[in-house]
N, C-alpha and C positions, 0 to 999 in steps of 0.2 A: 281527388285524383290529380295524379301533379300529368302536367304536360312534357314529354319528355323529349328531346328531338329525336331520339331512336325510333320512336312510334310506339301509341297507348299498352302494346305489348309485351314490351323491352323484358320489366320484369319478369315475366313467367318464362320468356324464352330466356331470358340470361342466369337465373335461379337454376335453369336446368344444366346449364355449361359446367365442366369440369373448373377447377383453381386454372389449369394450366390455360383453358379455351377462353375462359375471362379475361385471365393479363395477356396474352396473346392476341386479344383484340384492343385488348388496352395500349399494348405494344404499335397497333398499327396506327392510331390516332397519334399515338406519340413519335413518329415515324413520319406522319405526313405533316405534322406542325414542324418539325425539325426542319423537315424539304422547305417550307413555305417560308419560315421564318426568316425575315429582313428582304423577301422577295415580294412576297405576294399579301398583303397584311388581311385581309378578307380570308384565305384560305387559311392562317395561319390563327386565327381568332375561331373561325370553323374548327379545325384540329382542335384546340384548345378545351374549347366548351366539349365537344363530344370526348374527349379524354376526359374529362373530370366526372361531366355524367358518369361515362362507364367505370372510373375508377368508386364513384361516389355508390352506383347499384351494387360494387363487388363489396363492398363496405357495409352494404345493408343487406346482404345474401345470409339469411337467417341461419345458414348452416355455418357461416365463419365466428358467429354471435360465441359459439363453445371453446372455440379454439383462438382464444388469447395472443398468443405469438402471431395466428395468420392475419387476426386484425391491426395489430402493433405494425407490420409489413406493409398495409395495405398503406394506412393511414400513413405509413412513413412513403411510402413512394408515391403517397399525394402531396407532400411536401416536396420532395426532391424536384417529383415534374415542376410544381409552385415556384420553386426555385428554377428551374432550365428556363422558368415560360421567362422570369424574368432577369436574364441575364448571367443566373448565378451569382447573386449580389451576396449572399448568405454562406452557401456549401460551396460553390463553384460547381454548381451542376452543368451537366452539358446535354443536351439532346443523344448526343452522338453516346455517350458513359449512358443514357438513363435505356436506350436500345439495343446496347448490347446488355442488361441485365432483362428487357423484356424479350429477344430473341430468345431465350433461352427455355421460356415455357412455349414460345412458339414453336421450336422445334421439339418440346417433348407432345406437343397437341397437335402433333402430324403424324403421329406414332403411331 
């Protein structure tokens, strides 16, 4: 049983979430690292870890195992964050570029 900081239930409640309700909370960790980042370096290592958790459970969400491309996605936008967290040494990623593509399932999982 892995330890998850979400709490021991993460999985079964996050396996039930939509694609859209998954990166849309993925969004909000990446959202609050962005705020913290070069301010607050405690909350900004908090964001971090909970963003990869959650990005790491959307990634092992048995129902994306079929669909190819949605893993290819996921796995890529663990890199990019990877990349934002560390300065954009690599892609030039930005906090600010990596929320405006996770807003966009936030507002379809408002819907």
């Amino acid at each position: 049983m892995t330890n998850y900081i979400h709490g021991p239930n993460i999985e079964e409640k996050w396996w039930k979430m939509t694609i859209a309700q998954q990166m849309g909370n993925i969004g909000s960790e990446v959202s609050r690292a962005g705020l913290a980042q070069g301010k607050n370096q405690k909350s900004f290592d908090n964001a971090v870890a909970r963003g990869l958790e959650l990005i790491d459970l959307t990634l092992s969400d048995p129902r994306w195992f079929k669909m190819r491309g949605r893993l290819l996605e996921i796995a890529r936008i663990r890199e990019v964050f990877c990349d934002a967290i560390f300065d954009g040494k690599e892609y030039g990623s930005t906090f600010k570029g990596i929320q405006n593509y996770f807003d966009q399932f936030a507002f379809v999982a408002v819907k």
